[in-house]
C-alpha positions as a Python dict, from the first residue, in 0.01 Angstrom:
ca = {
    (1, 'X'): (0, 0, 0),
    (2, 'X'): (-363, -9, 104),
    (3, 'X'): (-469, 264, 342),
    (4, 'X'): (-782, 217, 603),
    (5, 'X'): (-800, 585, 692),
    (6, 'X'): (-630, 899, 627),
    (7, 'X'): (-584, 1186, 887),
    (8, 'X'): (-550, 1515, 777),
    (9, 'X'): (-481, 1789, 951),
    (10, 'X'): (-618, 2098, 773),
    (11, 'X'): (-412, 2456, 739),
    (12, 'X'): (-382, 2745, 492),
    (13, 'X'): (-128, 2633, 266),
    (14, 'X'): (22, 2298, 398),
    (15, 'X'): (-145, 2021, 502),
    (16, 'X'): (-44, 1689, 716),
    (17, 'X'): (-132, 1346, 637),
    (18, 'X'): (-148, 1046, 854),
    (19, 'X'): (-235, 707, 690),
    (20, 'X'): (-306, 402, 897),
    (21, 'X'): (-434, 34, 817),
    (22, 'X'): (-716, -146, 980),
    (23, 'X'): (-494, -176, 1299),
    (24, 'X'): (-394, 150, 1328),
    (25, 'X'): (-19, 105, 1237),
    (26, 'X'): (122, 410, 1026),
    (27, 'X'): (184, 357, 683),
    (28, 'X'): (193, 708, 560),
    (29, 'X'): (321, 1026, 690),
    (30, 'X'): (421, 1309, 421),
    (31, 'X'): (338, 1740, 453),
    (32, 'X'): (108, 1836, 118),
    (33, 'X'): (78, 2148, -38),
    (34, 'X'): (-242, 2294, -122),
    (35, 'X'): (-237, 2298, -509),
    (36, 'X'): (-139, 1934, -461),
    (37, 'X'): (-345, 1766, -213),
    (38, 'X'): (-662, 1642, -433),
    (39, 'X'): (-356, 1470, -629),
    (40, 'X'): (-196, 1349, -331),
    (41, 'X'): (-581, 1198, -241),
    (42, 'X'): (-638, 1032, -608),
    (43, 'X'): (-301, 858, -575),
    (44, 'X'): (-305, 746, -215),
    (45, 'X'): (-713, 661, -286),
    (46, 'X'): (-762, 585, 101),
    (47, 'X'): (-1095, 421, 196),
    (48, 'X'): (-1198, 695, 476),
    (49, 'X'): (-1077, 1055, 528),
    (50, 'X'): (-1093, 1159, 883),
    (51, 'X'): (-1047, 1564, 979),
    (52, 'X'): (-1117, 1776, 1255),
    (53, 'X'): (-1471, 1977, 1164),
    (54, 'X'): (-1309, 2340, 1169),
    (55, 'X'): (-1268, 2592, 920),
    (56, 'X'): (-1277, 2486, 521),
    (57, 'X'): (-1370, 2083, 657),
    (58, 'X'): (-1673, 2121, 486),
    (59, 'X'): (-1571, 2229, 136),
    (60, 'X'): (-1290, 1979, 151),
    (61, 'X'): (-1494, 1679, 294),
    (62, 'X'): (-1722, 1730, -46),
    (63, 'X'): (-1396, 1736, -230),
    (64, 'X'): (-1288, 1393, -145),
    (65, 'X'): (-1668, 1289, -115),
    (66, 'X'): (-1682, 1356, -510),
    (67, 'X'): (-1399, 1130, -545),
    (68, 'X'): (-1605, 837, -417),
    (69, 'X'): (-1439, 832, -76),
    (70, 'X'): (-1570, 803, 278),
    (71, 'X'): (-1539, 1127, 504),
    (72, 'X'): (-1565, 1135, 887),
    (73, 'X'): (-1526, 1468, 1045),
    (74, 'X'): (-1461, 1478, 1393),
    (75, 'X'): (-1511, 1765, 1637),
    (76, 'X'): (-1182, 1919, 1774),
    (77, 'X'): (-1258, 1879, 2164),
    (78, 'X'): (-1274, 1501, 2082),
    (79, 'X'): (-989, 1454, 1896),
    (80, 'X'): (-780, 1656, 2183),
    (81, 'X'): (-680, 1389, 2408),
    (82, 'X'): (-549, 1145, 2161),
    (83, 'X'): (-277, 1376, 2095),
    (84, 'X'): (70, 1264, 2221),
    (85, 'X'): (326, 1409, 2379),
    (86, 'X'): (364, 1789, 2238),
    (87, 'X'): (110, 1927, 1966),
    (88, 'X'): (239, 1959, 1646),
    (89, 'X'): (81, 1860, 1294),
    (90, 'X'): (222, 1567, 1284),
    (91, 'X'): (100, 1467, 1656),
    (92, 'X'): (-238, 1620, 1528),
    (93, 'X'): (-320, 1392, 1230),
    (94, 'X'): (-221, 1106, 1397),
    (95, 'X'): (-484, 1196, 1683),
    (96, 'X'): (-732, 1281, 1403),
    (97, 'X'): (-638, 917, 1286),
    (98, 'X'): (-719, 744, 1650),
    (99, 'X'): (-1011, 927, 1699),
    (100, 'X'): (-1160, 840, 1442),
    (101, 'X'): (-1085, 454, 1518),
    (102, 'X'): (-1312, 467, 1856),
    (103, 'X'): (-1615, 243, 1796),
    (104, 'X'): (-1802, 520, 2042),
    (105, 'X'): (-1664, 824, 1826),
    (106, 'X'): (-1967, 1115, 1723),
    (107, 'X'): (-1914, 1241, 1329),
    (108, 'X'): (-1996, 1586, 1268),
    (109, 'X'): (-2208, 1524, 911),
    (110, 'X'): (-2146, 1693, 619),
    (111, 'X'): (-2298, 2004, 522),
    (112, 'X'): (-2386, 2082, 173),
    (113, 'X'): (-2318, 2439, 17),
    (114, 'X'): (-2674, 2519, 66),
    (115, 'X'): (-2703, 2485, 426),
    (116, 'X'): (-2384, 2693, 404),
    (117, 'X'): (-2538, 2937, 253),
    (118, 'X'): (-2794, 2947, 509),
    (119, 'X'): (-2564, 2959, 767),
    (120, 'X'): (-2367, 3249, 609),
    (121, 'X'): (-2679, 3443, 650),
    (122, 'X'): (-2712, 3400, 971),
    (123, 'X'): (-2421, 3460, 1069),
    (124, 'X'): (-2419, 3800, 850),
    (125, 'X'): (-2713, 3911, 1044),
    (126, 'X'): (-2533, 3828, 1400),
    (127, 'X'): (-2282, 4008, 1347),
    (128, 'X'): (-2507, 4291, 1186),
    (129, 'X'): (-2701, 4290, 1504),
    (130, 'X'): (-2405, 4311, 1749),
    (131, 'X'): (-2303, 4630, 1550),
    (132, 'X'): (-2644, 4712, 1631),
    (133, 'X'): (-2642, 4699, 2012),
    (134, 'X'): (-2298, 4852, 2014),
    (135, 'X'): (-2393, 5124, 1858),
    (136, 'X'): (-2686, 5168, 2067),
    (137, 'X'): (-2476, 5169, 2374),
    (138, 'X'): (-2210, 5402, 2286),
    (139, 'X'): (-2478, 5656, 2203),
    (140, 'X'): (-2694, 5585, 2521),
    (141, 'X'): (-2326, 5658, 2688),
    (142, 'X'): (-2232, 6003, 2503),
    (143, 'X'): (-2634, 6096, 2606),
    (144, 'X'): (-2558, 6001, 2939),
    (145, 'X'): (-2280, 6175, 3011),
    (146, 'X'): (-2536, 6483, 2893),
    (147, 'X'): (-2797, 6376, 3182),
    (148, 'X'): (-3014, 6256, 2915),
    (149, 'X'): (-3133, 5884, 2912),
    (150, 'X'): (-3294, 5650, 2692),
    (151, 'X'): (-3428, 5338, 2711),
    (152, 'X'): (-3184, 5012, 2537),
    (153, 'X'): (-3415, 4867, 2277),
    (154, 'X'): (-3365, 5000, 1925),
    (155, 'X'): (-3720, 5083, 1845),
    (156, 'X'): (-3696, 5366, 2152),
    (157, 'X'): (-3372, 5413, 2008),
    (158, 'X'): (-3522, 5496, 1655),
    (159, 'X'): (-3805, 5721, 1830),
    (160, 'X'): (-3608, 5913, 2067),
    (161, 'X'): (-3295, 6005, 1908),
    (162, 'X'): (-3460, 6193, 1625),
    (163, 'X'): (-3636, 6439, 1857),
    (164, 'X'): (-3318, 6441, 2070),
    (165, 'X'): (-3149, 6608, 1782),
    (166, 'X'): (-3488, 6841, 1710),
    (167, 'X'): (-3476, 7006, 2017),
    (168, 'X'): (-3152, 7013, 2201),
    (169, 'X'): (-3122, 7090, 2594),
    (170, 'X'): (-2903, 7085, 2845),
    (171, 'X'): (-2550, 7022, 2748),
    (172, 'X'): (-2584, 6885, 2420),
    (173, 'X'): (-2357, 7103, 2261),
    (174, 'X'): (-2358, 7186, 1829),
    (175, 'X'): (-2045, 6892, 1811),
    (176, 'X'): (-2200, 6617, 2019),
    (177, 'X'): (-2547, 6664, 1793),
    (178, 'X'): (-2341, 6600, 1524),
    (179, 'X'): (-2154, 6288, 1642),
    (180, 'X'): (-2530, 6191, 1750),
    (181, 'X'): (-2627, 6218, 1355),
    (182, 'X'): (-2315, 6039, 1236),
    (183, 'X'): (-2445, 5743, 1474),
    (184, 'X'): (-2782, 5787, 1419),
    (185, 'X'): (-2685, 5763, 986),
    (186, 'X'): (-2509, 5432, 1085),
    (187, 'X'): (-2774, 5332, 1253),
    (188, 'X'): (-3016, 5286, 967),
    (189, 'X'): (-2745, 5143, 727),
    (190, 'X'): (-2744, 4922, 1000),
    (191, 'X'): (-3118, 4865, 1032),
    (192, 'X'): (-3179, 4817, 645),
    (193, 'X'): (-2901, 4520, 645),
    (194, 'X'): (-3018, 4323, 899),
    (195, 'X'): (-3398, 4371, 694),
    (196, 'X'): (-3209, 4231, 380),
    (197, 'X'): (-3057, 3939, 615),
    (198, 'X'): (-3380, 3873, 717),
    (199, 'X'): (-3553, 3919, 366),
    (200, 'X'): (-3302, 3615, 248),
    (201, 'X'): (-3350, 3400, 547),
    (202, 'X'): (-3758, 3446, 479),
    (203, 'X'): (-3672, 3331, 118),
    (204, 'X'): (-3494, 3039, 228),
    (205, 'X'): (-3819, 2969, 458),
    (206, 'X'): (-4061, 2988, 193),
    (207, 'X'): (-3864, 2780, -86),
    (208, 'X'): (-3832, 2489, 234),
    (209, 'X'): (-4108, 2239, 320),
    (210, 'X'): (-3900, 2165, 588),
    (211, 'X'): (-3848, 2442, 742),
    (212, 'X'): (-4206, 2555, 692),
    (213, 'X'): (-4322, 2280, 912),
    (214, 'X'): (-4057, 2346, 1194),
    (215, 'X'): (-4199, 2689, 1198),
    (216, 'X'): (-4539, 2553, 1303),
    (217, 'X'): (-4416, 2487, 1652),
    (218, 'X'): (-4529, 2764, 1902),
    (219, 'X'): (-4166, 2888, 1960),
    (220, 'X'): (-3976, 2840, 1619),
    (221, 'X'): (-4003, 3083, 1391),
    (222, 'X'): (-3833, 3140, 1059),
    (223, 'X'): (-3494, 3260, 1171),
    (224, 'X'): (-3493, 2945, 1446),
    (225, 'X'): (-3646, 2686, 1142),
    (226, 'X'): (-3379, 2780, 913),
    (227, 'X'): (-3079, 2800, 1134),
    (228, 'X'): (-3168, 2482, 1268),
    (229, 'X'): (-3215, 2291, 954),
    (230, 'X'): (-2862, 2476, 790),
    (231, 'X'): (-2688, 2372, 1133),
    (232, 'X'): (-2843, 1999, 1191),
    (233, 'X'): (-2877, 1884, 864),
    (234, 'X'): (-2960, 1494, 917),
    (235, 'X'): (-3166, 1447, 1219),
    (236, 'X'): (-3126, 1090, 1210),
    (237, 'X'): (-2693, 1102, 1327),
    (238, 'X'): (-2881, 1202, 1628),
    (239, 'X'): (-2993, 894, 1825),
    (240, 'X'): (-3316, 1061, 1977),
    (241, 'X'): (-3453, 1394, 2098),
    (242, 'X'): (-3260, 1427, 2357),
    (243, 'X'): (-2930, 1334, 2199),
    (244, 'X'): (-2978, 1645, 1994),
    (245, 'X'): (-3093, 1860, 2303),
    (246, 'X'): (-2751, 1748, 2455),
    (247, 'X'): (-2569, 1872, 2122),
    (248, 'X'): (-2741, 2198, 2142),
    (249, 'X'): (-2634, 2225, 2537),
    (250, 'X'): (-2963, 2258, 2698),
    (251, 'X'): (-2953, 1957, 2901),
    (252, 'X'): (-2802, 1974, 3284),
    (253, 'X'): (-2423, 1943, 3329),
    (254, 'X'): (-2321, 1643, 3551),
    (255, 'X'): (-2090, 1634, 3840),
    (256, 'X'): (-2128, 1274, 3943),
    (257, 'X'): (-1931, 1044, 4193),
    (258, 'X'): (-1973, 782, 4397),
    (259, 'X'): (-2248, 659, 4324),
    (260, 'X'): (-2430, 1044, 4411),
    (261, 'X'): (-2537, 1232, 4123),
    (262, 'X'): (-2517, 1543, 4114),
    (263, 'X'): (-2657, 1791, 3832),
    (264, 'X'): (-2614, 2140, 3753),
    (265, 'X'): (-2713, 2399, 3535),
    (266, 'X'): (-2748, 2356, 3122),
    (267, 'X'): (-2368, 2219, 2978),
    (268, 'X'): (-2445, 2495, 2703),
    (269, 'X'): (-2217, 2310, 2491),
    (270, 'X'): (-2264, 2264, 2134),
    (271, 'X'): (-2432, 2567, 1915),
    (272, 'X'): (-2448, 2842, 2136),
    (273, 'X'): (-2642, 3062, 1848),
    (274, 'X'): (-2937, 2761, 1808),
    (275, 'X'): (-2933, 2763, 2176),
    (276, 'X'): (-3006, 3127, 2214),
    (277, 'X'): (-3336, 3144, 1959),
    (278, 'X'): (-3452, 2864, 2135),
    (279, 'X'): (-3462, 2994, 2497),
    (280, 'X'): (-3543, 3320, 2327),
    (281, 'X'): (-3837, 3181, 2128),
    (282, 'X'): (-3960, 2990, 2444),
    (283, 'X'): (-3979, 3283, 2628),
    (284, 'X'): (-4163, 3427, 2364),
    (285, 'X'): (-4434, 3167, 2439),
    (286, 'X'): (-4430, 3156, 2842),
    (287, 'X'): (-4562, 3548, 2772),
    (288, 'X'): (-4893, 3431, 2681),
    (289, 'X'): (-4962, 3104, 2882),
    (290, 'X'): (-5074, 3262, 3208),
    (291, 'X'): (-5420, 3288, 2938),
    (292, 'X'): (-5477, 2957, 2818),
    (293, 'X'): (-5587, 2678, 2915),
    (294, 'X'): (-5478, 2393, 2641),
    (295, 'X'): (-5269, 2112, 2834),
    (296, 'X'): (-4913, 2245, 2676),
    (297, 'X'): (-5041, 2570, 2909),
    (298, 'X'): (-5151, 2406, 3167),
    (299, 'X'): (-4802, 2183, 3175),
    (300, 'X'): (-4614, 2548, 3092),
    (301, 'X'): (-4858, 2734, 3405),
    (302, 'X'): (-4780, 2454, 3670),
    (303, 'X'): (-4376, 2444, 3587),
    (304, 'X'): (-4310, 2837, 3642),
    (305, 'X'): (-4528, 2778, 3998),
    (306, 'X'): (-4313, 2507, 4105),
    (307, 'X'): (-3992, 2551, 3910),
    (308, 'X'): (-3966, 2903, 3845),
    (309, 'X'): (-3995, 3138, 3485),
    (310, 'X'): (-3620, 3066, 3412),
    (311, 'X'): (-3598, 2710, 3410),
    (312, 'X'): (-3920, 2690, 3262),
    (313, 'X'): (-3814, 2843, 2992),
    (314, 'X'): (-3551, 2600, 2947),
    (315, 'X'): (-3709, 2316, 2992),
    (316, 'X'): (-3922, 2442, 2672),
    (317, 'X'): (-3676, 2488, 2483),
    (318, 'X'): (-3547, 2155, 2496),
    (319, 'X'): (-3915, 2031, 2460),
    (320, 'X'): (-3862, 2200, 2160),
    (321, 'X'): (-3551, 2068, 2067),
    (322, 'X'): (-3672, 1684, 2090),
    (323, 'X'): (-3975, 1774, 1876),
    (324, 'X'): (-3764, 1905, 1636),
    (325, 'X'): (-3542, 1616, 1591),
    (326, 'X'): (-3856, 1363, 1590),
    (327, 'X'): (-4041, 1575, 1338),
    (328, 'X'): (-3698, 1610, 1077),
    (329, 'X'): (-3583, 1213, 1157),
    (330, 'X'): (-3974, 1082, 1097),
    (331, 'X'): (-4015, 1407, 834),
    (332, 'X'): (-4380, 1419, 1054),
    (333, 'X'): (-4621, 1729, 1077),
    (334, 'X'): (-4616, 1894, 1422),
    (335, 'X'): (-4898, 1739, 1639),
    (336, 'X'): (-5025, 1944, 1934),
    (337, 'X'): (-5233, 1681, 2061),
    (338, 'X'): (-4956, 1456, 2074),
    (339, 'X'): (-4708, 1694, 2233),
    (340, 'X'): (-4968, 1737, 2502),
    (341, 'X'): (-4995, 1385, 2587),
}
């Protein structure tokens, strides 16, 4: 028995298998274990391994990758409609299995335990950050229920707390100064995490060619260079710039019929976190265009007069994005000359 491609859809402890030949016609259903699924593999030896690209996909595609076998991971909104009938594991594989078969199929590629790492970080410091801001918000609440405001941001947060505390007024009573202090004490445990995140995510930068050279575009900093090289990995599954853009979600949805297209705002599909530094690091740059007069400004200047600040910004952002695949697919220096043109 000669297996084409194998299925599998992942869980905790038990895991589904789906085997199929070159026409698709099932030749192997059985439920695996954990402790014995790399067994299960060696002895079945299919030629390709198809899952869904969710949780642990990555540490098991490397598994079966060491094993000399072909992985395709498949994201999950794409394998959705080739399930039959009710949804079940055994419905699920099988989908995993035709998915996979579709000449016109996007893989998810592989990600090594480094960009892993990477993203980890990132995704440490997220989460840091919301902590952060919620923080912020439930002591700008307790102050305002005092008839003392403060502004959001957590430098004036930092600055304006401390005296707060100093000199109390108004109905900032003994117990409320001290939930203020408890908040305030969280506050910098806070603050000196995220600075560690972002100590490690400036070590990845500086130990990374490649990132170093994404960072050279006016918008992309470290954070942006490394998420983006942890989350993309090989530039080249992307078929241009604006494949990648897509991916990322900053290209207009569609709503088309008829023969009458019709296009909306950004899809925002794909990584909403890359998608974020981007608009955010693009705004970064429309700050200081209104004073220069290269012709990146000049194309920046004459795009907020006619299309507004907001979709501006979005439009460099995706600018952005298609520079970023052409410098990591042609591994190519950043070119501002070029980019003008």
């Amino acid at each position: 028995m000669e297996i084409d491609i194998l299925g599998i859809d992942l869980a905790k402890r038990v895991f589904q298998l789906h085997g199929a030949d070159r026409r698709g016609q099932a030749m192997h259903r059985s439920k695996v274990s954990r402790p014995a699924l790399m067994e299960t593999i060696r002895q079945l030896r299919p030629r390709t391994i198809a899952m869904e690209a969710c949780s642990s996909a990555h540490h098991w595609a490397r598994q079966f990758q060491a094993l000399g076998i072909e992985v395709q991971l498949i994201s999950p909104h794409y394998v959705k409609p080739f399930v039959k009938t009710n949804k079940n594991d055994r419905n699920d594989a099988e989908a995993i299995v035709e998915a996979a078969c579709r000449p016109s199929m996007n893989f998810v590629p592989v990600k090594s335990v480094e960009q892993q790492d990477i993203q980890a970080v990132h995704r440490v410091r997220e989460l840091l950050v919301h902590q952060r801001t919620a923080l912020i918000n439930q002591a700008r609440g307790l102050l305002a229920e005092r008839g003392i405001i403060i502004a959001k941001s957590p430098a004036a947060f930092k600055r304006s707390i401390p005296d707060i505390l100093s000199e109390p007024d108004g109905e900032l009573t003994t117990f409320c100064q001290s939930l203020l202090t408890m908040l305030l004490e969280q506050f910098r445990v806070i603050e000196n995490q995220i600075s560690r995140a972002e100590d490690w995510i400036t070590s990845f930068m500086k130990n990374s060619a490649l990132c170093q050279r994404l960072a050279t575009i006016p918008g992309v900093g470290a954070i942006t260079a490394t998420a983006i090289v942890a989350a993309v990995g090989d530039a080249k599954a992307f078929k241009n710039g604006r494949h990648l853009a897509a991916w990322i979600g900053l290209v207009p949805r569609q709503h088309s019929s008829g023969g009458k297209n019709r296009l909306l705002g950004i899809s925002k599909r794909g990584d909403g976190y890359l998608r974020t530094l981007l608009i955010h690091g693009a705004r970064s740059v429309l700050i200081r265009v209104a004073c220069k007069s290269d012709a990146r400004s000049r194309w920046l200047q004459e795009l907020i007069a006619r299309r507004g600040y907001n979709r501006a910004t979005v439009a460099l952002a995706n600018k952005n994005a298609r520079i970023i695949q052409a410098m990591l697919s042609h591994e190519t220096n950043y070119c501002p000359a070029m980019v003008a043109a």
